[in-house]
N, C-alpha and C positions, 0 to 999 in steps of 0.2 A: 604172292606179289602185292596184295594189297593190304597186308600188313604194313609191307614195306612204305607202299605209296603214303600209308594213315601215319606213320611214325616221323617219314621228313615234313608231311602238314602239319602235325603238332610243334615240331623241330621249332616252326616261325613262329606259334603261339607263346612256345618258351621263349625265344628269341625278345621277342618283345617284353615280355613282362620283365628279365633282365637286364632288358634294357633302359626298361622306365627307370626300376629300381637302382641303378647304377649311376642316371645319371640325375638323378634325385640325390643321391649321396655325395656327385658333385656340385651343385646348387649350391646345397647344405654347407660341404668346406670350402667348395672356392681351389681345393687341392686339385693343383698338378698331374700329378699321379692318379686322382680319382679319377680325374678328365680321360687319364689314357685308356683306363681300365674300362671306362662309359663307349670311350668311342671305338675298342676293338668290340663291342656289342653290337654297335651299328653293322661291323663286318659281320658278325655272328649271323644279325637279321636277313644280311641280304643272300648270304650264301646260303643260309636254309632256305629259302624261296630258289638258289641256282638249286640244291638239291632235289626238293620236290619237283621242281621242272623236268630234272634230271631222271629222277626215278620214272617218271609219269612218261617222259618218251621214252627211255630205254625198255619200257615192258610193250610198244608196240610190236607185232608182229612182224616178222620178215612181210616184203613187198619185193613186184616187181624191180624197184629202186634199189632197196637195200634189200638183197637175197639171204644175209647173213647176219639180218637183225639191225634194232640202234643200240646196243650196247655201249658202244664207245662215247654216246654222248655222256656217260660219268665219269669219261676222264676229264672232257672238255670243260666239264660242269667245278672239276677240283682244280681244274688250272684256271679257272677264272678266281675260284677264291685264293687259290696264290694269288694271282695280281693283289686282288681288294684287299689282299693281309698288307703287303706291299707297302699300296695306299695310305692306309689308315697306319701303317709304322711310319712314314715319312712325316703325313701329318701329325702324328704324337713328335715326334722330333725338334719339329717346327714350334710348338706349343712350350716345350720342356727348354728350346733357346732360351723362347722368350723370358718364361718364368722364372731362369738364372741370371737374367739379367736385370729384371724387377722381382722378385721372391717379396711374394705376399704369406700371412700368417693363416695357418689352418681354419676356419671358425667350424664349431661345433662339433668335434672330432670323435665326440663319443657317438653320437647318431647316426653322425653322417659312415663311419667304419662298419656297425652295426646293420646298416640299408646293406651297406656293400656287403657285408657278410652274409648276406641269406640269400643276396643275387650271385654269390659264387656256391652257396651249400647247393642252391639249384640247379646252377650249372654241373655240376659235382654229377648230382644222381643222375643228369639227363645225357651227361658224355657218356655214365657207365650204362644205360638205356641202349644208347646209338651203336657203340662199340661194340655190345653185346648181341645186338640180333645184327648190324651191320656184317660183323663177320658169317655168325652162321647163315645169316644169304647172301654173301660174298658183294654187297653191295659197293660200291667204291667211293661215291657219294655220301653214303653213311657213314660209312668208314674215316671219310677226308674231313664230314666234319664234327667226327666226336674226337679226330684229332685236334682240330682245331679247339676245341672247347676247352681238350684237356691242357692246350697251353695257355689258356683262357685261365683257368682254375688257379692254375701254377701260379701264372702271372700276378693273379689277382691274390694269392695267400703273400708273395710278395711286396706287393701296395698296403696289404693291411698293416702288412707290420713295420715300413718302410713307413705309415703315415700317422702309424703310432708315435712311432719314435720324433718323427718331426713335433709332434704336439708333445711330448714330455721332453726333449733337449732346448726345443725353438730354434733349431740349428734348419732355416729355411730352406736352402739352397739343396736340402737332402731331397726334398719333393721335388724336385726338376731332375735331379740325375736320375731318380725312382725311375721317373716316369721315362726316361731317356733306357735307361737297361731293358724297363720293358719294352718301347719300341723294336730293340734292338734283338730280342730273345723273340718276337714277334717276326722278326724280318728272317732268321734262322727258320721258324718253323715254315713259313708262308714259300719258300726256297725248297725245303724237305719235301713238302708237299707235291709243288710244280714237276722236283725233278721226280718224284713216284708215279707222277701221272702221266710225265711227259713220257715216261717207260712205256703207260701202257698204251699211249700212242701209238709207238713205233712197235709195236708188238713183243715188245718183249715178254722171254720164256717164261716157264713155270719156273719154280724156286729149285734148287739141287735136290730138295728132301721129294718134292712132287714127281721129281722125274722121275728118279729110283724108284717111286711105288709103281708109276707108269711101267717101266723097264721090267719088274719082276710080274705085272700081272700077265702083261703081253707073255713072257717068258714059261709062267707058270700055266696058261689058257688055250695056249697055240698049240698044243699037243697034235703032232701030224704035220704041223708044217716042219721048214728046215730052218729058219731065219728071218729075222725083221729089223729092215737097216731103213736109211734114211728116215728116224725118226723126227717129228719136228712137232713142236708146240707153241700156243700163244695164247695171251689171255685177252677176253674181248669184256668188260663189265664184270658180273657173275659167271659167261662164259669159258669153257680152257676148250680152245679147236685143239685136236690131236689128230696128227697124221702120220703117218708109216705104208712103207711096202711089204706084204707080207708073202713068203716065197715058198712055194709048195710043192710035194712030187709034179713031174709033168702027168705023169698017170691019174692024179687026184681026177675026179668029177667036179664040175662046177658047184654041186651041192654041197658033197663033202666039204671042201673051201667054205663055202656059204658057212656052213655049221660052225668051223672054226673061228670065219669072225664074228657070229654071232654070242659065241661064248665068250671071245677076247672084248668086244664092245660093253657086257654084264659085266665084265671084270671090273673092266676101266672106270663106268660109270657109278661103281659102288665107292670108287677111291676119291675119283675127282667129279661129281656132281653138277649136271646140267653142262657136261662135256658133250661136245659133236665131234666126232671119232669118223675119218675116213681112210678104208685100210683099202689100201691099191694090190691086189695079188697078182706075181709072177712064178711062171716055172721054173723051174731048176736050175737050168744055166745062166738066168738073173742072179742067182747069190752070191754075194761080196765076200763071203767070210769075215763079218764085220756087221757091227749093231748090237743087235740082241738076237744072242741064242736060247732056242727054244730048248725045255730042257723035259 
């Protein structure tokens, strides 16, 4: 976990130099476009600071208060950087009117694209950073924003050659609609985002592929029992709660039982990692004929 915490701190140190660099290469041309690509940095900045927030309270401990942990505070952390994507697409919008309605001329095009290219090269390495341990600790705030970054990247391979082209045609008006697409492809992903997070709000399940492995270990582990129905799942942060009833001869012993979920919980937890598994056992005349059968 304190990888994780040292990785969205760094997040804001890249954040910034990005962002100098970016909006240094609009100083430089005065470009539309460069302006949009500068100030979706500024959102970059600010969400790596919700991120690290983010991480740094989700790893406190269950409390009296919250008995089930803060996890969820990385959804709330990726729905804010929805809004601020939002933001900063509406203001690129407003910037790109204006621009087509006075279109000014690029100055120093070679440079100023050049800045801009090595503040997207590093963005580049630092999405595939974030993305890459974000998932393997199922972070969601890492996650949301090495998404973000990689529209970041996108965006920005777009401006470059979208501000190229202005400075070899001299056809102006191209650097205001630039910078307007990328608002606009900006407002999509900032959307994507909210509605993934707003999911894990409301608790939505594990994925179809997650539950089937769920479904066979319970199935393959329960040996001895008869049946495990009312299965139910959700995901909290890094968390997957799993719940189920599990339905056993009336004869079993209480230990016996014991045993069984205790193999069924090793199961589970090898599949879906930093799961909390609560399996409710009933006798015999509990069983639905229905759920998952033990085999």
């Amino acid at each position: 976990m304190k990888f994780v915490i040292r990785l969205a701190f760094w997040g804001i140190a890249v954040g910034l130099v990005v962002l100098a660099l970016k909006y240094a290469a609009y100083l430089l041309t005065g470009s539309v476009a460069l302006y949009s690509d500068a100030l979706e940095s500024i959102v970059n900045v600010a969400t790596a600071v919700g991120a690290f927030l983010a991480v740094r309270l989700s790893a406190v401990p269950p409390d009296a208060n919250h008995p089930y942990g803060h996890h969820k505070v990385e959804y709330l952390s990726a729905v804010v950087e929805g809004v601020l994507i939002g933001v900063a697409a509406l203001a690129i919008l407003r910037k790109a009117y204006l621009g087509y309605l006075e279109p000014t001329p690029v100055a120093a095009p070679v440079l100023g694209l050049a800045i801009n290219g090595l503040a997207s090269a590093i963005n580049a390495i630092w999405c595939y950073v974030l993305l890459r341990y974000g998932k393997r600790f199922r972070s969601p705030a890492l996650v949301a924003d090495a998404k973000h970054l990689l529209a970041d990247v996108v965006t920005s391979v777009g401006v470059l050659v979208g501000v190229a082209l202005v400075a070899l045609t001299g056809w102006l008006v191209l650097d205001s609609i630039i910078a307007a697409l990328v608002a606009l492809h900006i407002l999509w992903w900032g959307w994507e985002l909210m509605r993934q997070s707003i999911g894990g709000l409301m608790d939505e399940a594990v994925s179809a592929d997650m539950l089937a492995k769920i479904r066979v270990a319970i199935s393959k582990e329960a040996q001895g029992a008869i049946e495990a129905h009312d299965l139910r799942t959700r995901h909290a942060g890094r968390t997957t709660f799993i719940e189920f009833h599990l339905v056993v001869p009336g004869t079993m012993t209480v230990a016996e039982s014991h045993a069984i979920c205790d193999r069924v919980e090793a199961a589970l937890k090898e599949d879906v990692p930093q799961a909390v598994i609560t399996i409710h056992v009933e006798p015999e005349e509990k069983a639905k004929l229905e759920g998952v059968p033990v085999v």
